[in-house]
Phi, psi and omega in degrees: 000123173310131172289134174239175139126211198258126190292140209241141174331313163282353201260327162283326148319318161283354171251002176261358171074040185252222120256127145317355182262325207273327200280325185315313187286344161304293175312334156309322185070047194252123156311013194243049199203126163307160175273353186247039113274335180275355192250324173306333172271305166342321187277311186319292177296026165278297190311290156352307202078018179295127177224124178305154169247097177302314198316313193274297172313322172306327189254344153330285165268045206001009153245160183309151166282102170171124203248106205264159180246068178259166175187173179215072192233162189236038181223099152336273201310303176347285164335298176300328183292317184284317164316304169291330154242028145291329190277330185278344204252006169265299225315147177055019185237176142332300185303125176249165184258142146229137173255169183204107177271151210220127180298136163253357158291352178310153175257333192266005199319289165323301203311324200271326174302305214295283103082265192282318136354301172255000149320293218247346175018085179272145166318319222181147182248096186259146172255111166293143159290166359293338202312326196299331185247038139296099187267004158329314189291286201280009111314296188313312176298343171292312171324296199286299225114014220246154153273142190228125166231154160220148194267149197192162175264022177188149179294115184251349175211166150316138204288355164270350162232059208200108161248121157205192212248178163250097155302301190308319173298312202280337170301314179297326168273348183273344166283312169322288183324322183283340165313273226284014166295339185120358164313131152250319187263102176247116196268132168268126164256093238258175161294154166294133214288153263358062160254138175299294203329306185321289190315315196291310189303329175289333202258358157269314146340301183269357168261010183265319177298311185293356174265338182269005204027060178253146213271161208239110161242113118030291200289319157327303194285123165224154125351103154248170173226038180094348176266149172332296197303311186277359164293333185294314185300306175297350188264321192288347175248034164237305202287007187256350178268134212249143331294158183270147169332148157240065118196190206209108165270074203284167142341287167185170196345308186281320184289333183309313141355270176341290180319312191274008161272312159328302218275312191304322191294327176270015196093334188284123204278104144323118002250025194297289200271339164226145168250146186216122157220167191252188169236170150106301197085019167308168193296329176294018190251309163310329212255333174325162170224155313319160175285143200261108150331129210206147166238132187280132182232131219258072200290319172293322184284269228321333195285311177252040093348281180293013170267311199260359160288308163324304188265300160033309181321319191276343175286121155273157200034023177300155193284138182304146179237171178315113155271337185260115162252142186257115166301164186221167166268130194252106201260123155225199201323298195324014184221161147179178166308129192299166169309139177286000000 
């Protein structure tokens, strides 16, 4: 009897002499395959007329081709950064993005993960900081089964489920540089307070001062939460001090942003009369006049780490990928030597 209906996963695996592992991985875009088995499978399904079945693979392996995104974070572009290159480390596969912003202040948060987990029976889980340093969390994803990586400004697991940064480091040499332009009185516009990033990045700030032996006042330091406004709000209670910095570290970009709005309200030149640098290496850092001194923090790549550590799963012998990425300083205008 001729066979009908629609050609099947196996039916390209028997004309093409392959494993079924082999043909997924083609539909995949997995690098782990010669070119002549990639191009031998490629005419099959041409021919065939083959259309992958996420649906049918899905109940096989009783979870969705879907790759979830949660946080609870209040800097829009990060997101986006991080959406993107999870979406490049998708590209050409199966696999779809859901994002989910998730309260970690909520009484019901676990509950509510769990909820949306086993609602959505996702392949694989990537975790944003702050959500990321629960490990309440990353237990829970051990319970259901789900795979999980999270991402962070300090090593919070093993390295199959841990993509994280050097903050800490990267906060120290970018402080050392406003030392060695000749800054001493340097004011911080710190991060939100349960933030890992917040924490790592200030204990780096302080440790560069305390290696110059420059005295650490309380008073330098003001409190942000990542946002324009409160960079604006934290540079007006530092630019309020008598004598005031003559330079500034923020957190990161968008408050940096913040500052160099402050300093102008106040008269103030950049960088003659103030020096500013910033984090993240966001598009705003370029686009500012002066264009901004920065530590590029490298967030899209971490991101499709963690993507691709996730589907990895499916891969033998896949290649291992990087847990530790280094940030680096991104030297523009925004700086010089303070005024004599």
């Amino acid at each position: 009897m001729k066979k009908t209906g629609q050609p099947t996963i196996n039916d390209v695996a028997r004309l093409a002499g392959v494993s079924k592992k082999t043909v997924s991985r083609v539909i995949n875009r997995s690098p782990l395959l010669n070119d002549d088995t990639r191009r031998r499978v490629e005419d099959v399904i041409s021919g065939l007329s083959y259309i992958p079945n996420p649906q049918a693979r899905a109940l096989a392996l009783r979870r969705n081709f879907l790759i979830g995104l949660v946080h609870d974070n209040p800097n829009a572009q990060m997101v986006m950064n991080v959406q993107q290159g999870i979406l490049e480390a998708l590209h050409g596969t199966e696999f779809e993005l859901v994002v989910r912003p998730l309260d970690r202040g909520s009484a019901t948060m676990l509950e509510d993960l769990r909820h949306f987990l086993e609602r959505q029976r996702l392949f694989g889980l990537i975790l944003l900081p702050p959500i990321s340093e629960n490990d309440s969390i990353a237990q829970l994803c051990s319970e259901i089964g789900c795979r999980y990586v999270r991402m962070g400004s300090a090593q919070l697991d093993d390295d199959d489920h841990m993509v994280a940064s050097n903050d800490r480091e990267a906060v120290r040499g970018a402080t050392e540089y406003l030392i060695a332009q000749g800054h001493r009185r340097i004011g911080l516009v710190a991060g939100p307070h349960g933030f890992r990033s917040a924490r790592e990045r200030r204990l780096g700030f302080e440790e560069a001062l305390d290696a110059a032996n420059i005295p650490i006042s309380r008073s330098m330091i003001a409190d942000g939460n990542y946002t324009f406004e409160s960079g604006i709000s934290a540079a007006g209670r530092l630019l309020d001090l008598m004598p005031r910095p003559t330079a500034i570290f923020s957190c990161n970009d968008e408050m940096a942003a913040g500052v160099m709005h402050a300093a102008r309200q106040r008269g103030l030149d950049i960088p003659s009369d103030l020096s500013i640098i910033g984090f993240d290496d966001t598009p705003v850092a370029a686009h500012v006049w002066p264009p901004l001194t920065t530590v590029r923090w490298p967030i899209a790549s971490m991101a499709r780490s963690a993507a691709l550590k996730i589907t990895a799963s499916l891969e033998e012998n896949a290649v291992d990928e990087p847990s530790l990425f280094l940030s680096t300083l991104i030297r523009r205008a925004s700086v010089t030597p303070p005024a004599a």
